[in-house]
C-alpha positions as semicolon CSV with decimal commas, in nm:
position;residue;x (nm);y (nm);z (nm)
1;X;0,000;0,000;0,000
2;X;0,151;0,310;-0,084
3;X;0,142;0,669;0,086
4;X;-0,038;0,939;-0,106
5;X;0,137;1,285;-0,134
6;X;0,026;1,583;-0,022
7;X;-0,050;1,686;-0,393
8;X;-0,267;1,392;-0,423
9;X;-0,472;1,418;-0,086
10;X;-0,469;1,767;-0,171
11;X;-0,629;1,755;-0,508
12;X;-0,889;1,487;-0,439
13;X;-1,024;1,741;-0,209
14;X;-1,035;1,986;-0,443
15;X;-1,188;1,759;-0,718
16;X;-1,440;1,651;-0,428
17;X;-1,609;2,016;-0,398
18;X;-1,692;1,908;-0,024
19;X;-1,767;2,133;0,233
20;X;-1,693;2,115;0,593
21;X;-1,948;1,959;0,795
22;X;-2,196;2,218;0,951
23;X;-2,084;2,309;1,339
24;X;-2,249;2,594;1,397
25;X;-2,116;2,644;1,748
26;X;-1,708;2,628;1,616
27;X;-1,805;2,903;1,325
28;X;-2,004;3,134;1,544
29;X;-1,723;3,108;1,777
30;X;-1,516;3,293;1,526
31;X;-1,786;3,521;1,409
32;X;-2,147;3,464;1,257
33;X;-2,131;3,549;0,865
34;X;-2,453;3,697;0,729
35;X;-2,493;3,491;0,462
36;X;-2,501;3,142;0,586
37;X;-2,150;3,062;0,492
38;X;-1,878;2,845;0,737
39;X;-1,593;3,046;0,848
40;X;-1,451;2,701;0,792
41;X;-1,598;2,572;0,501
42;X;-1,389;2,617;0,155
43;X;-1,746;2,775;0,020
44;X;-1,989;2,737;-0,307
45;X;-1,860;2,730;-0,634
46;X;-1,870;3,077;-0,736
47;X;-2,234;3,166;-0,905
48;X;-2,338;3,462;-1,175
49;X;-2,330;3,832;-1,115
50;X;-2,663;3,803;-1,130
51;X;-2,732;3,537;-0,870
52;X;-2,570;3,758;-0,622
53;X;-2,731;4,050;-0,744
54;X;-3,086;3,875;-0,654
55;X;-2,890;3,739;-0,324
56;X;-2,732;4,062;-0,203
57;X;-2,954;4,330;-0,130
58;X;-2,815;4,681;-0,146
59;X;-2,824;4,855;0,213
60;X;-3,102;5,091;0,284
61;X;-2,865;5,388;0,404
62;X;-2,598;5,602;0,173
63;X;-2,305;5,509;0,150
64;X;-2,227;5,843;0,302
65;X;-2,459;5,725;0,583
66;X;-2,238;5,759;0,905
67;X;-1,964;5,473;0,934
68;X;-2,263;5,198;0,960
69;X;-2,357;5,264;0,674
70;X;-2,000;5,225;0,484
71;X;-2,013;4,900;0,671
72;X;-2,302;4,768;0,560
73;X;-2,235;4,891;0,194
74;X;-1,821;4,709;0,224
75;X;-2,029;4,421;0,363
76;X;-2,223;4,418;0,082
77;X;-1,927;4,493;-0,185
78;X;-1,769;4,191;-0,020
79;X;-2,020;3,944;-0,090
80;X;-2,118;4,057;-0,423
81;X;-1,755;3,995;-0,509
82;X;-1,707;3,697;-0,360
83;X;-2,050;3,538;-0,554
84;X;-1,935;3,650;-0,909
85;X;-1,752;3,420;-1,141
86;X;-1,388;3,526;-1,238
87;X;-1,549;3,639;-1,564
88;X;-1,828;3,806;-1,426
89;X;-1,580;3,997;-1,126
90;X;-1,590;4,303;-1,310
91;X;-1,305;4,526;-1,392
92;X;-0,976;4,438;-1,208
93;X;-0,742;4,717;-1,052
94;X;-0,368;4,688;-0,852
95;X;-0,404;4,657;-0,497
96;X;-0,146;4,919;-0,361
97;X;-0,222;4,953;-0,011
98;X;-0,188;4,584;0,006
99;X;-0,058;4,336;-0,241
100;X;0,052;4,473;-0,496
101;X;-0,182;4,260;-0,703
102;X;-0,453;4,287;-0,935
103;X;-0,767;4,227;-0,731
104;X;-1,146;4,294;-0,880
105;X;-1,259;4,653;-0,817
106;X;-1,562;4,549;-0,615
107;X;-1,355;4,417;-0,411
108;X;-1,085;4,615;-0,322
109;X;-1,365;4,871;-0,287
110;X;-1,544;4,663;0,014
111;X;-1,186;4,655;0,210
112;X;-1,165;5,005;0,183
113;X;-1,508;5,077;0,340
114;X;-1,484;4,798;0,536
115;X;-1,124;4,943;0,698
116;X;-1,252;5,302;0,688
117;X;-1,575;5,207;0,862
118;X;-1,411;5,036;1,173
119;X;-1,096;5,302;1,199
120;X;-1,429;5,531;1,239
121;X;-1,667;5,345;1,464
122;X;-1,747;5,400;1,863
123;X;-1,446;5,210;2,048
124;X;-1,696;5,008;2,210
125;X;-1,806;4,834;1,887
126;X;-1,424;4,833;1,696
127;X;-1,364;4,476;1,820
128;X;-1,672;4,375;1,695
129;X;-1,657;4,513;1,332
130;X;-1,297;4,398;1,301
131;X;-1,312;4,047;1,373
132;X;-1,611;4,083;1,054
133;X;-1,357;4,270;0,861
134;X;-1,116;4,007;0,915
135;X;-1,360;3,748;0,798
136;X;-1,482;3,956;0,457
137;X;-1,065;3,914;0,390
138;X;-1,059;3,568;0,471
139;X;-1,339;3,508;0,215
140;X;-1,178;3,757;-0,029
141;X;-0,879;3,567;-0,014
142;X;-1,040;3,203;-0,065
143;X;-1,191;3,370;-0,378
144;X;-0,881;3,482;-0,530
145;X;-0,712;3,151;-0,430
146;X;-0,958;2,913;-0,558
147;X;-0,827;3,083;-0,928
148;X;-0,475;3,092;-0,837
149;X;-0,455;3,458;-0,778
150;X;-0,161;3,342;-0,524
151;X;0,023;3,711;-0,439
152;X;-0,338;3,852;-0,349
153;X;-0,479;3,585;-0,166
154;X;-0,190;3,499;0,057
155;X;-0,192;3,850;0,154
156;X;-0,513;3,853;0,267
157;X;-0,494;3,482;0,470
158;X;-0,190;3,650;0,640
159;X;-0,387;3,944;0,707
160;X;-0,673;3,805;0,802
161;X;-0,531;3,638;1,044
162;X;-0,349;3,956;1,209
163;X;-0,681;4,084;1,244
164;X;-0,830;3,848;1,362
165;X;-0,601;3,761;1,642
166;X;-0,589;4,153;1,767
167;X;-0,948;4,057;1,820
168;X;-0,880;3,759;2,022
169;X;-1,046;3,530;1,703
170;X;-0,777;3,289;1,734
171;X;-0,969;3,010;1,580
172;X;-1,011;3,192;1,223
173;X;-0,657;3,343;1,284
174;X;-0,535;2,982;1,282
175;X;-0,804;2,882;1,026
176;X;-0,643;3,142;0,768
177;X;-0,275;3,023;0,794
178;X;-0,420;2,676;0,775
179;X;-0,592;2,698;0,439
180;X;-0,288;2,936;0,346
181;X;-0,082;2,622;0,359
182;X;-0,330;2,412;0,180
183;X;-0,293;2,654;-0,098
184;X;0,066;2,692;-0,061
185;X;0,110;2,318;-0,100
186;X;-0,087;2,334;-0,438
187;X;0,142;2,613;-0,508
188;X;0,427;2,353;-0,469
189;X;0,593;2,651;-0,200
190;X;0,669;2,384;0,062
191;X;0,873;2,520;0,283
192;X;0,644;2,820;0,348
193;X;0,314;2,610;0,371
194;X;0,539;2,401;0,676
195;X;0,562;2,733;0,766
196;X;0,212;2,851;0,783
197;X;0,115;2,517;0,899
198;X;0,311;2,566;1,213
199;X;0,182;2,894;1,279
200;X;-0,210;2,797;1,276
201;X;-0,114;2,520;1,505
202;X;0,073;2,750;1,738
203;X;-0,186;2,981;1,728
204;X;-0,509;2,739;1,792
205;X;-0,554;2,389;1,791
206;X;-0,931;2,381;1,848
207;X;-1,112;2,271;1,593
208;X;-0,800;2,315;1,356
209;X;-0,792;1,935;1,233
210;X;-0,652;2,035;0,880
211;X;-0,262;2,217;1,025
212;X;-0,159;1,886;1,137
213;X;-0,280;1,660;0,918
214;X;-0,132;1,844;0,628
215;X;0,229;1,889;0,846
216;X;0,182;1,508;0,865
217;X;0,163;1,448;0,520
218;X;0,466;1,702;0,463
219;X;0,662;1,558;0,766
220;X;0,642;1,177;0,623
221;X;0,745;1,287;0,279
222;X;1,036;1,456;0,404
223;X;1,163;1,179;0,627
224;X;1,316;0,935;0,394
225;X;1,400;0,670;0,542
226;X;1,430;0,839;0,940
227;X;1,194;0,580;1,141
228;X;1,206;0,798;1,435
229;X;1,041;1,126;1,168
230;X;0,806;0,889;0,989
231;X;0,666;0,729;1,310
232;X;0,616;1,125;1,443
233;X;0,497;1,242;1,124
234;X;0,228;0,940;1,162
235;X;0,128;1,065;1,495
236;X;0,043;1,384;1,358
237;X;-0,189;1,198;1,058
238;X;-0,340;1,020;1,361
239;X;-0,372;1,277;1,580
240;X;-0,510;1,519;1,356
241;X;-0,893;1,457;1,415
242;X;-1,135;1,395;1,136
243;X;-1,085;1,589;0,876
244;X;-1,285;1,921;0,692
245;X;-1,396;1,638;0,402
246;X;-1,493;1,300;0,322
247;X;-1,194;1,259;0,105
248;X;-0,946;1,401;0,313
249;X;-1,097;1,179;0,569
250;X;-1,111;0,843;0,365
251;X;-0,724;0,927;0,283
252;X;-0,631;0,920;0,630
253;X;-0,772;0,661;0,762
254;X;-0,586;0,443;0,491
255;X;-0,269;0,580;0,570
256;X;-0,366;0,523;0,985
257;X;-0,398;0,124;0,851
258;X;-0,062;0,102;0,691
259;X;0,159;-0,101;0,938
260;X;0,433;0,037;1,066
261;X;0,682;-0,216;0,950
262;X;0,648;-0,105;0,636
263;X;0,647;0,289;0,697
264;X;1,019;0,311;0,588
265;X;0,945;0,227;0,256
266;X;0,632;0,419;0,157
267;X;0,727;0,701;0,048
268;X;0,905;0,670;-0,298
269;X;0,699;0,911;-0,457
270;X;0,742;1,284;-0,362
271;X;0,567;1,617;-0,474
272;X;0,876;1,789;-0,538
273;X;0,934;1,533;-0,815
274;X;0,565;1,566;-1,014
């Protein structure tokens, strides 16, 4: 029986188009989206700009409004964007204040109202409004990753993260770095998904099945022939929980029946040479 990479676990999750399982208590833990989608969850396939015109309702206020209003309308921005198809985004502009990359206008627009709105609300509801900003940017950046716009959706894992640990949202903090390295793995950038894997495990390991299992897969590739590595790198598979889809799931529970004996000799097939 023979170990599957990291590129093949990997990719039959993305083939799978599986969700993770609803847990409404973990996600509103983080923060309670407004549109019924899992903080956790890799999200719907991306629908027509139509479809989230009909979804999306404009806010009642102006935009001028007071900084509620800029809220709700960078709230709504947000998930306008993040509903379109990549050829229904709209016109596409160069993120300065951030990274550097093209990113549609829609939605650079709802992170500028969205930052604007909580550098200008009450201190007593900042927290609040930034852990939601925090979130918008986590979804922004699944969008862009999910079509390989790497520079501009790493930026905005990493960032949503920052935020959302000044907010004391250390499960989506961890969350972001965590499906940073799942990304940065299909990337083939290695090293820095070990990286970001690390960091979402230091940061939380509630309900954060996904860092370790991926580290495990990483781990075991990298240890050759090192007993001592692939028996530790098998801890973490075991370890790791049940994981965000059936696939990943159904790939580590064959790798938890492999015996041991034969763990030195599993791994002849590596990413890095695909």
């Amino acid at each position: 029986m023979s170990c599957p990479t990291p590129a093949e676990g990997l990719t039959a999750w993305a083939q799978s188009g599986a969700k993770v399982p609803a847990a409404r208590s973990r996600a509103e833990a983080v923060a309670k989206p407004e549109t019924g989608e899992s903080a956790l969850a890799p999200g719907p396939a991306a629908t027509s700009a139509s479809a989230s015109d009909a979804n999306v309702p404009p806010p009642a206020l102006p935009e001028s409004d007071g900084w509620e209003a800029q809220f709700a309308w960078g709230v709504y921005y947000s998930k306008r964007a993040c509903l379109a198809s990549e050829s229904a985004a709209g016109p596409w502009a160069s993120d300065w204040k951030g990274s550097r990359a093209g990113v549609p206008r829609q939605m650079l627009r709802a992170e500028d109202l969205l930052a604007s709105a909580v550098q200008a609300a009450p201190q007593q509801h900042q927290r609040v409004k930034l852990a939601e900003r925090a979130l918008r940017l986590y979804y922004h950046a699944k969008w862009l990753a999910e079509r390989n716009h790497a520079t501009a959706a790493e930026w905005r894992y990493r960032e949503a993260s920052r935020l959302a640990r000044q907010t004391r949202r250390n499960v989506l903090a961890a969350h972001s770095l965590g499906r940073l390295g799942y990304f940065l793995i299909h990337w083939r950038r290695l090293h820095e998904a070990k990286e970001a894997l690390h960091e979402s495990q230091r940061i939380s390991s509630k309900s954060n099945p996904l860092a370790p299992y991926l580290l495990g897969l990483l781990e075991r590739q990298d240890a050759g022939k090192d007993t001592a590595r692939i028996l530790a790198a098998e801890e973490l598979i075991i370890n790791a929980g049940e994981q965000p889809s059936s696939d990943l799931e159904a790939e580590r529970q064959r790798l938890m029946q492999v015996p041991r004996a034969q763990t030195a000799a599993i791994l002849e097939d590596s990413v890095l040479d695909s």
